[in-house]
TORMARLUM-258862 format. One record per residue (C-alpha): residue number from 0; residue in three letters; x, y, z. Coordinates in steps of 0.02 Angstrom, whole numbers, m for minus. Layout:
<sites>
+------+--------+--------+--------+--------+
: zagu : drendo :      X :      Y :      Z :
+------+--------+--------+--------+--------+
:  NUM :    Ala :      X :      Y :      Z :
...
+------+--------+--------+--------+--------+
</sites>
This chain:
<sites>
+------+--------+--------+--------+--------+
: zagu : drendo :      X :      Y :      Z :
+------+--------+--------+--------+--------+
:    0 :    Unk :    549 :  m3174 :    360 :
:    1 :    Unk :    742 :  m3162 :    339 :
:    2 :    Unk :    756 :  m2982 :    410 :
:    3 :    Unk :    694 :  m3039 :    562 :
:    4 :    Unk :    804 :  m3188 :    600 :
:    5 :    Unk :    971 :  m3074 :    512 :
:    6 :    Unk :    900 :  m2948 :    671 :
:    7 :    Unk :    875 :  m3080 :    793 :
:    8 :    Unk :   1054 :  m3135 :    764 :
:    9 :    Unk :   1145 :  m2968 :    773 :
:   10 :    Unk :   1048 :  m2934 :    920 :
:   11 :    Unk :   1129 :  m3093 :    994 :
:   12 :    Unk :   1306 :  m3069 :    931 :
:   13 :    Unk :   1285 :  m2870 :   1000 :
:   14 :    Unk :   1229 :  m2921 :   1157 :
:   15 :    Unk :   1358 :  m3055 :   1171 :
:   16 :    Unk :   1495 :  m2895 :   1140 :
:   17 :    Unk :   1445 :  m2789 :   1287 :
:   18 :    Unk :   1455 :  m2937 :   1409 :
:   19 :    Unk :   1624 :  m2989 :   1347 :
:   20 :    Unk :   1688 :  m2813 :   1361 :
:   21 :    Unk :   1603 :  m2797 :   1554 :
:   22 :    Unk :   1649 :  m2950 :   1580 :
:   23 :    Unk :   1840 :  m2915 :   1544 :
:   24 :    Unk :   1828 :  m2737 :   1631 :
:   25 :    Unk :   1784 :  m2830 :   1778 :
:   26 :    Unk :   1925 :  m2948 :   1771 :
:   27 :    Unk :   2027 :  m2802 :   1755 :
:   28 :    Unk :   1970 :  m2686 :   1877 :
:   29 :    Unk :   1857 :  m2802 :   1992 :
:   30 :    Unk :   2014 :  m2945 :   2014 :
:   31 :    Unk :   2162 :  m2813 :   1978 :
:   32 :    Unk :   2175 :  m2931 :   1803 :
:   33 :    Unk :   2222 :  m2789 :   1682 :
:   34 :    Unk :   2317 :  m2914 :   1587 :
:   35 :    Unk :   2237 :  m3085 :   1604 :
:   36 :    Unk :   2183 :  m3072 :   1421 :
:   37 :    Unk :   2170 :  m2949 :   1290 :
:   38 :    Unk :   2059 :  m2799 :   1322 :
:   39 :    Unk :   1907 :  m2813 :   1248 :
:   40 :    Unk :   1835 :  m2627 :   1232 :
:   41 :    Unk :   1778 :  m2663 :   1053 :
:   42 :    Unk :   1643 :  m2750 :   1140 :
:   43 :    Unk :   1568 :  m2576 :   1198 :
:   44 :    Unk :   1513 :  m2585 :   1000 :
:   45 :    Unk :   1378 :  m2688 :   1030 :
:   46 :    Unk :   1305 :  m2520 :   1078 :
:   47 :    Unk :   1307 :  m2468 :    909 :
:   48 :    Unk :   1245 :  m2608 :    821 :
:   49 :    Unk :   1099 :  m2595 :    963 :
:   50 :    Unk :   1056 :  m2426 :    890 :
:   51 :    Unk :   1077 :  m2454 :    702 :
:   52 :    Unk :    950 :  m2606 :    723 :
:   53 :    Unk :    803 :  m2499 :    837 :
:   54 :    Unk :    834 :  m2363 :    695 :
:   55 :    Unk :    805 :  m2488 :    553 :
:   56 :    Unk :    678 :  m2606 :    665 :
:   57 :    Unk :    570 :  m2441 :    711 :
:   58 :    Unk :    549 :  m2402 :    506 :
:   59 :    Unk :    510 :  m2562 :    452 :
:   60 :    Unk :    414 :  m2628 :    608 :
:   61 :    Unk :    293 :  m2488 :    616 :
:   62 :    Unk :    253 :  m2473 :    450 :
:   63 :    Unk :     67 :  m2461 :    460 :
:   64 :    Unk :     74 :  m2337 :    579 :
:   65 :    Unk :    148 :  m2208 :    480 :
:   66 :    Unk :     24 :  m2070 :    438 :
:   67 :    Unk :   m126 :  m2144 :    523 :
:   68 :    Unk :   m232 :  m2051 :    667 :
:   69 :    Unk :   m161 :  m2107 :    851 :
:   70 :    Unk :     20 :  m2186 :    788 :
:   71 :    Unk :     99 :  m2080 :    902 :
:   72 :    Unk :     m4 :  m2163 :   1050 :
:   73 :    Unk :     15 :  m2325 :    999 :
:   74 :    Unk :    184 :  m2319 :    969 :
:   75 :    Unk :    246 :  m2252 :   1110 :
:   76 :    Unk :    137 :  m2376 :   1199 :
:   77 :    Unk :    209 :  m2508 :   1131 :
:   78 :    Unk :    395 :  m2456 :   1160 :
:   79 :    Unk :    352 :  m2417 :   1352 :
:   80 :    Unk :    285 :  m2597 :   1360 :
:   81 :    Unk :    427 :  m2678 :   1281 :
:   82 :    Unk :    535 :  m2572 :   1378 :
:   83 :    Unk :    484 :  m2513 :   1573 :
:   84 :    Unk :    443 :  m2672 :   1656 :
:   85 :    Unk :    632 :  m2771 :   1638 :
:   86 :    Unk :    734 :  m2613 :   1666 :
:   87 :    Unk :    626 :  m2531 :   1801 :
:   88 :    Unk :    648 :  m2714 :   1884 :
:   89 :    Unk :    818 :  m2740 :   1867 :
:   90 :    Unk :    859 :  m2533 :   1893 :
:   91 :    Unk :    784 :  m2575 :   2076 :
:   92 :    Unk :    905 :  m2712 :   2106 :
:   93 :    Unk :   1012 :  m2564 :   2114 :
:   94 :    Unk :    935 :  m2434 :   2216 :
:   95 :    Unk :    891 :  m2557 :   2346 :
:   96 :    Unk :   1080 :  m2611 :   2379 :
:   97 :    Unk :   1185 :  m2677 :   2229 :
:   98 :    Unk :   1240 :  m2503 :   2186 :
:   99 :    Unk :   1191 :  m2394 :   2325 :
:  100 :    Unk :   1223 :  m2196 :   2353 :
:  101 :    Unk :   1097 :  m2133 :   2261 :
:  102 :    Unk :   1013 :  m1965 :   2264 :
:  103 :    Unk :    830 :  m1952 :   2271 :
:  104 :    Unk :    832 :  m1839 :   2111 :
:  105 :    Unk :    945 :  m1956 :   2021 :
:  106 :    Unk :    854 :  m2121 :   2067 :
:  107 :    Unk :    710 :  m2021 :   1993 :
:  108 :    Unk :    764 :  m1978 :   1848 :
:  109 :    Unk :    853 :  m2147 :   1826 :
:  110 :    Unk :    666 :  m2232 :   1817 :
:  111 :    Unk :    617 :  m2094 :   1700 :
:  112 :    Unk :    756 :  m2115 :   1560 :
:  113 :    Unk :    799 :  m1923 :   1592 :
:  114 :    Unk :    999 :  m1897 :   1595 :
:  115 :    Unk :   1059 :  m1853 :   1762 :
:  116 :    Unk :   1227 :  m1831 :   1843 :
:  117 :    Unk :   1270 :  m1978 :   1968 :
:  118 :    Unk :   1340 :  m1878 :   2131 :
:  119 :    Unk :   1510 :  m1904 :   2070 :
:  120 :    Unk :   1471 :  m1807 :   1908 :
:  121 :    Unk :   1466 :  m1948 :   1791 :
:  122 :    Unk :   1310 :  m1958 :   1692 :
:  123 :    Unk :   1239 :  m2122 :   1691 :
:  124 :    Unk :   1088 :  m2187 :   1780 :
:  125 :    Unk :   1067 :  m2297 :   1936 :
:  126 :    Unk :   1073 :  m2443 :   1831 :
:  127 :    Unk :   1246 :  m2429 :   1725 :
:  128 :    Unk :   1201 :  m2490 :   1567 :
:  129 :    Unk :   1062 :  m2379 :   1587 :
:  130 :    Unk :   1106 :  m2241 :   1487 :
:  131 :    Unk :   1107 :  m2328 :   1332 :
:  132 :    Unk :    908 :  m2335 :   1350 :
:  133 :    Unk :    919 :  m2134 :   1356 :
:  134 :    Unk :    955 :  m2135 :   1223 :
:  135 :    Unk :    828 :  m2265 :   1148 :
:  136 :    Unk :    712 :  m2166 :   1227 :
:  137 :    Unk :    737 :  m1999 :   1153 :
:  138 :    Unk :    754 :  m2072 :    972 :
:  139 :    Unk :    571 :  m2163 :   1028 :
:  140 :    Unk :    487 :  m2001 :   1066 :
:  141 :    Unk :    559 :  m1911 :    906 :
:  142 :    Unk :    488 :  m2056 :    788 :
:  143 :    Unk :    316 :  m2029 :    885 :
:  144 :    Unk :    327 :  m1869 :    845 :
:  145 :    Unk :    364 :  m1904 :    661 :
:  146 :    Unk :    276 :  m2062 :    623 :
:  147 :    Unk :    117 :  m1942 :    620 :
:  148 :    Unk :    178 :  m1922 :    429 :
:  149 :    Unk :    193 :  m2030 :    266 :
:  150 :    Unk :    366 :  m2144 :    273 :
:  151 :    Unk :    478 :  m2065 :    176 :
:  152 :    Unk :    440 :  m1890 :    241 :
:  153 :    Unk :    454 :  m1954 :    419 :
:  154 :    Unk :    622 :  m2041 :    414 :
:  155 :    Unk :    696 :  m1913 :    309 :
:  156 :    Unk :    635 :  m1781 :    419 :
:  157 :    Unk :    688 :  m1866 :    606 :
:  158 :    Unk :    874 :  m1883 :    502 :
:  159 :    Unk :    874 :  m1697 :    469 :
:  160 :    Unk :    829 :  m1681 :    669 :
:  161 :    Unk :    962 :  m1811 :    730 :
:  162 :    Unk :   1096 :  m1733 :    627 :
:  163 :    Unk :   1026 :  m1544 :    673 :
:  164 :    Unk :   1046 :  m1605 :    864 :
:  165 :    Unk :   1206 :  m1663 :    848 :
:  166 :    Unk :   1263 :  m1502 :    750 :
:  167 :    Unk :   1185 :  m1373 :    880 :
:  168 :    Unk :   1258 :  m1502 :   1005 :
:  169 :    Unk :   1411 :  m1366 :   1065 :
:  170 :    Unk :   1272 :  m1250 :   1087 :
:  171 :    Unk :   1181 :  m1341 :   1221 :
:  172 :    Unk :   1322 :  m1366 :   1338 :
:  173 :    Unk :   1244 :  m1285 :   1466 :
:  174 :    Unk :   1103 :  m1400 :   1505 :
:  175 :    Unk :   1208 :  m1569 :   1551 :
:  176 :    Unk :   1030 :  m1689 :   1475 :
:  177 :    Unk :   1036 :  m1613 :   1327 :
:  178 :    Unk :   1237 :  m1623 :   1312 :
:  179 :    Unk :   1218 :  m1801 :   1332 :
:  180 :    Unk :   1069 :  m1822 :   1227 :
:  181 :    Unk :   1152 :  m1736 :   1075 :
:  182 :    Unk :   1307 :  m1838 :   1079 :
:  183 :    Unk :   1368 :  m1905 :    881 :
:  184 :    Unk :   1323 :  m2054 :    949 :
:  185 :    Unk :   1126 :  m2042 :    903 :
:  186 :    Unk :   1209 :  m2033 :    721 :
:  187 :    Unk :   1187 :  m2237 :    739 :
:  188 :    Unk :   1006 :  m2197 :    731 :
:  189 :    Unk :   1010 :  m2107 :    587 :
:  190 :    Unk :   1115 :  m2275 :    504 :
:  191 :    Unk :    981 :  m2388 :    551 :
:  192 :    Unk :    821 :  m2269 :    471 :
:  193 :    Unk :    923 :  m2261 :    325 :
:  194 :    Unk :    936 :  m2439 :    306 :
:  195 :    Unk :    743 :  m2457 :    353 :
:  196 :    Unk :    704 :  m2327 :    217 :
:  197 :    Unk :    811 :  m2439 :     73 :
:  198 :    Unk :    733 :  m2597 :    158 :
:  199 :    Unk :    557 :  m2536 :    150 :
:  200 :    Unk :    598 :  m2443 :    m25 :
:  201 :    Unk :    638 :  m2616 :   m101 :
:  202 :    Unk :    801 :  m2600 :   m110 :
:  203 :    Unk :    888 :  m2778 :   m101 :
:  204 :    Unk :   1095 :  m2798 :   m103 :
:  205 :    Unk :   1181 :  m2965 :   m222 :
:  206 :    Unk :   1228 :  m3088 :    m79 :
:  207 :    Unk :   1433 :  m3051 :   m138 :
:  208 :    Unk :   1406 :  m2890 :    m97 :
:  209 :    Unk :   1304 :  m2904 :     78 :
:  210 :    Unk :   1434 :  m3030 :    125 :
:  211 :    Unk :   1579 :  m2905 :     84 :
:  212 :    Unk :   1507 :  m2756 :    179 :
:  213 :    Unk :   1495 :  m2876 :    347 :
:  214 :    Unk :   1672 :  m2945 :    339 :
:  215 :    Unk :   1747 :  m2794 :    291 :
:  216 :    Unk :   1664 :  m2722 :    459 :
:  217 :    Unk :   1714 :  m2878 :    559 :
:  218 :    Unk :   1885 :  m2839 :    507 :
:  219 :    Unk :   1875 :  m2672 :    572 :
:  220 :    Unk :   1797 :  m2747 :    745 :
:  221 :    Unk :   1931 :  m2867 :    736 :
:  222 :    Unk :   2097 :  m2752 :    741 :
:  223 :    Unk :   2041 :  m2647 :    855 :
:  224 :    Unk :   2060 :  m2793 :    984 :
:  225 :    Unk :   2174 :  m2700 :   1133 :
:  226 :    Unk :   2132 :  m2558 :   1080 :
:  227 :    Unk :   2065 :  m2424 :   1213 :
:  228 :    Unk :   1912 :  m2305 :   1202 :
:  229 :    Unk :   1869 :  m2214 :   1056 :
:  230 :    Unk :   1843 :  m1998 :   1053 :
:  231 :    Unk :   1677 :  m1966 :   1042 :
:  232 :    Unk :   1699 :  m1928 :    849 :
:  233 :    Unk :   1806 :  m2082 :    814 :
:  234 :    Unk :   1666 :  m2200 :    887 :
:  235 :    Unk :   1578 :  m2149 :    723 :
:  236 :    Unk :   1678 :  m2204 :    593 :
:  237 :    Unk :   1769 :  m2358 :    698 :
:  238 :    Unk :   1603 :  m2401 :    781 :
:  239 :    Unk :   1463 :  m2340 :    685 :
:  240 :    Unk :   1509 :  m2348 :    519 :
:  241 :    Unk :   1565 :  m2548 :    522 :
:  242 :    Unk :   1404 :  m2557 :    626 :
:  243 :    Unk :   1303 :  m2497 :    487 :
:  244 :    Unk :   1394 :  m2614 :    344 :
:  245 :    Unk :   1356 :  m2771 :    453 :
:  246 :    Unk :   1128 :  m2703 :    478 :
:  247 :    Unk :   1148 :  m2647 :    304 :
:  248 :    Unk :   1246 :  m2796 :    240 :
:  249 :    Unk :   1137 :  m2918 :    337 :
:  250 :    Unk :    947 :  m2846 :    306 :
:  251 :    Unk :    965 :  m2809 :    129 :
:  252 :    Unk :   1065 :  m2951 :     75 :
:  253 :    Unk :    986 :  m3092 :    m44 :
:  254 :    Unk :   1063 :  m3237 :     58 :
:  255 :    Unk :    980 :  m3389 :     56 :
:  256 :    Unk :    902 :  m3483 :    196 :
:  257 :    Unk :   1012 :  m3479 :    362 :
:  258 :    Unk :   1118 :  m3631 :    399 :
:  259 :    Unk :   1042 :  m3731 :    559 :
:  260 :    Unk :   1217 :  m3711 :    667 :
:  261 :    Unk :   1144 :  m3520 :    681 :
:  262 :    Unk :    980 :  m3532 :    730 :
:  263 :    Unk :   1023 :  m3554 :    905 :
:  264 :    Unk :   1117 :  m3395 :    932 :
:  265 :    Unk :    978 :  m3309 :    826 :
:  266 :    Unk :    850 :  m3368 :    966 :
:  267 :    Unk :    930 :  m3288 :   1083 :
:  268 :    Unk :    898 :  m3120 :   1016 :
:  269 :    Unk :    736 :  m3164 :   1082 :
:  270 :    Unk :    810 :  m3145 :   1250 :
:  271 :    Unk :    921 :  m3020 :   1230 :
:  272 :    Unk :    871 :  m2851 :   1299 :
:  273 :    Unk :    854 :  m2964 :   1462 :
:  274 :    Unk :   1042 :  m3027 :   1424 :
:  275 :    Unk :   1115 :  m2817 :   1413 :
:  276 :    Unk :    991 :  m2770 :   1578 :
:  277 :    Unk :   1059 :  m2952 :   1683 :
:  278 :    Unk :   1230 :  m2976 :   1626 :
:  279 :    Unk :   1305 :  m2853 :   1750 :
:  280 :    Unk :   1197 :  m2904 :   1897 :
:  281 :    Unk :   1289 :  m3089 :   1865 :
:  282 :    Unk :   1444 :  m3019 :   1830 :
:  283 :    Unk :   1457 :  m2931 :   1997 :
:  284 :    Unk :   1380 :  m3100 :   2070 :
:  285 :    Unk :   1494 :  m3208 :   1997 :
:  286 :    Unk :   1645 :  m3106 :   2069 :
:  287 :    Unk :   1562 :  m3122 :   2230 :
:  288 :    Unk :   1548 :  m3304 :   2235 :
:  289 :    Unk :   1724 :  m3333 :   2158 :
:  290 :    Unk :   1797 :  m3209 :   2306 :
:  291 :    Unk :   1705 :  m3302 :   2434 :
:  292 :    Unk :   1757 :  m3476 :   2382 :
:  293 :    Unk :   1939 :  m3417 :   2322 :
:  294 :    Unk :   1922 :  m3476 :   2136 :
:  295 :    Unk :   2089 :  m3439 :   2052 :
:  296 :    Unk :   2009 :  m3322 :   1925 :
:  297 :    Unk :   2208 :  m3292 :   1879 :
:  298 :    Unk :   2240 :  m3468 :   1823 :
:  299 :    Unk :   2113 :  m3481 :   1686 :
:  300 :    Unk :   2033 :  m3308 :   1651 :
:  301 :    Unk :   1974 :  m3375 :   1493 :
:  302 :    Unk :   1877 :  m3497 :   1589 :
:  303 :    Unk :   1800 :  m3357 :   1708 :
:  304 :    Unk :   1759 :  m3283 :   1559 :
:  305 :    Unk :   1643 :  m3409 :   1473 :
:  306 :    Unk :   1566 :  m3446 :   1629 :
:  307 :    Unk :   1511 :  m3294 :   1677 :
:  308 :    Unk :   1445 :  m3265 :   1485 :
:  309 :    Unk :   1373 :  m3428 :   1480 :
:  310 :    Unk :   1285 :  m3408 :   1668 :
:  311 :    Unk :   1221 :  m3228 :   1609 :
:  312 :    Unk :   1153 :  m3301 :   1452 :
:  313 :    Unk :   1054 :  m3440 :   1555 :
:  314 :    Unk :    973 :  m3320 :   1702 :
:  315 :    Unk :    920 :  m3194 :   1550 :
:  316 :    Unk :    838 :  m3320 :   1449 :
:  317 :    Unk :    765 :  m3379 :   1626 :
:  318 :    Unk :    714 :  m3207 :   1658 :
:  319 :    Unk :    651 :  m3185 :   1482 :
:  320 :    Unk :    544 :  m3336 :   1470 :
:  321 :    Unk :    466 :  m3321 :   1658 :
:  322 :    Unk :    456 :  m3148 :   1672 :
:  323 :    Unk :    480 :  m3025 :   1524 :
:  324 :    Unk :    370 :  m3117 :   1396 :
:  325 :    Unk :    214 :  m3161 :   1500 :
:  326 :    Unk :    235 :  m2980 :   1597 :
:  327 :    Unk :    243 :  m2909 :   1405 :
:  328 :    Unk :    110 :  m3026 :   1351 :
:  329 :    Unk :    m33 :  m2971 :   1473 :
:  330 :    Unk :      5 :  m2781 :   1471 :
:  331 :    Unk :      3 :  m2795 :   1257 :
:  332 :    Unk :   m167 :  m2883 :   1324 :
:  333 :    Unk :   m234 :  m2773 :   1451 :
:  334 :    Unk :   m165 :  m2600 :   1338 :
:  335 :    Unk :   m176 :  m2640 :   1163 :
:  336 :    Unk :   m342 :  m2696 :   1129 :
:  337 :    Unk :   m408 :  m2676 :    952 :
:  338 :    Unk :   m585 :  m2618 :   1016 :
:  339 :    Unk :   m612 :  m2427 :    957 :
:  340 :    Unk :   m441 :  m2420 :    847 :
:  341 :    Unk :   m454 :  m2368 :    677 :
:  342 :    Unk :   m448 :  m2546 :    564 :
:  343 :    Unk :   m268 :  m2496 :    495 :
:  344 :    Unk :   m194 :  m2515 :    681 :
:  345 :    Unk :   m286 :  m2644 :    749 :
:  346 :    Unk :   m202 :  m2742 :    613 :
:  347 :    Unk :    m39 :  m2710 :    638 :
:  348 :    Unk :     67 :  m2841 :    693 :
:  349 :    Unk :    138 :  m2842 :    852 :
:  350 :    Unk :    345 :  m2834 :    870 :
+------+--------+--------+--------+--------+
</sites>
């Protein structure tokens, strides 16, 4: 289907974002390179785009589920299948010695996706692209929660909740978790079931106008090249928003078959959730390898640069085909079995 590969392909390109931007942070920071080339925050959007998609992906992927006895169970089976194994793995690369200085309460709640303060106050997990999948996780146990009713009451009701959350979200300073958890970033969320509502609704954009909506938001991505962080408020509207024209633009648009020269990239959406959880685990070995053997990072950065992205895109499509997929095969195997499921969920396709 065309969703799928427009999905697979902004997965890719938002994947490809975040290691850019890490990749030029560490340059920066890692090599004292704050000027080797252009900063590359806009990168952090990736983030974004992540969440519109899972918003849009969780409507139109569970589909069958919606109103049916034991959704809830199945679903959030599913989602802790797709999503413990790799980042439980890769989150002990870190308590074991890449990051190091853990608390036992924080390691703990770093396996558990449950938002914790790192001992110098800053909450993000153990892993430090972690936090991301705190998120992913919350918006995964609302929809269980709501997928026990028809579609359209489900997704219009978990919008009401994400927006109430953010709303009441100066009331809940005092618990730092849910601080964090009701951040206006979760708004991205609310995007993506929007777009999975129209989607599975039948609504379907001219291929003009689908192709407007995701240039107009590349431009936006575009001049904001060198520019720093965004308030939490602002990363709506320069983040969110553009990040909901190019889902929007590229689910519901009537384009035609895609050109060859992108089905590459679009495969490596496949890989992708292996590319966000790796990429920083090469980045800090690359910078170890280039400091042992004096590599003049300095004299080409731009060069650094690819080769770290195009090293981190080979170990997580390594990782991805010798470990994530057959680890993800045989639990789908030994968990999701058909036998005593009612006929309407032992149908459903797996994602």
């Amino acid at each position: 289907m065309l969703f799928l590969f427009s999905v697979q392909l902004l997965r890719a390109a938002a994947a490809l974002m975040v290691v850019g931007h890490h990749i030029q942070l560490n340059l920066a920071e890692g090599f004292g390179l704050p000027h080797a080339i252009p900063k590359l925050v806009i990168g952090s959007a990736g983030v974004d785009i992540f969440f519109v998609i899972s918003g849009f992906i969780m409507v139109v992927s569970s589909d069958r589920l919606f109103g049916q006895p034991g959704a809830t169970k199945l679903f959030l089976l599913r989602r802790l299948i797709r999503i413990v194994p790799l980042y439980w793995a890769t989150t002990s690369l870190y308590v074991l010695g890449v990051g190091g200085g853990f608390t036992l309460a924080h390691t703990l709640a770093s396996y558990f996706f449950i938002p914790y303060p790192r001992p110098d106050g800053v909450m993000q997990p153990s892993h430090p692209v972690g936090w991301t999948l705190n998120y992913e996780m919350f918006f995964y146990l609302l929809f269980s929660i709501g997928i026990v009713f028809p579609r359209r009451f489900a997704v219009c009701g978990l919008i009401l909740v994400l927006v109430g959350i953010v709303a009441a979200g100066g009331a809940l300073a005092a618990v730092d978790a849910l601080t964090f958890l009701s951040q206006p970033i979760i708004l991205n969320f609310v995007f993506g079931l929007g777009v999975g509502l129209a989607y599975k609704e039948g609504l379907r954009l001219p291929w003009p106008m689908a192709a407007a909506m995701i240039g107009i938001a590349v431009f936006v991505y575009f001049v904001q090249i060198g520019d720093g962080y965004p308030s939490k408020w602002e990363r709506i509207y320069v983040y969110g928003v553009p990040a909901f024209l190019i889902v929007a633009g590229a689910t519901l648009g009537k384009f035609g078959p895609p050109p060859m020269w992108l089905r590459p990239l679009a495969r490596l959406g496949d890989s992708s959730y292996a590319l966000y959880l790796l990429h920083t685990l090469v980045i800090w070995g690359s910078r170890m390898i280039a400091i042992k053997l004096a590599i003049p990072v300095s004299a080409a950065p731009w060069v650094y640069l690819i080769a770290v992205m195009m090293a981190s895109v080979i170990v997580a499509e390594m990782v991805h085909r010798l470990l994530d997929q057959p680890v993800t095969q045989w639990l789908r195997q030994r968990s999701l079995s058909t036998r005593g499921k009612p006929r309407s969920l032992s149908r459903q396709p797996q994602r």
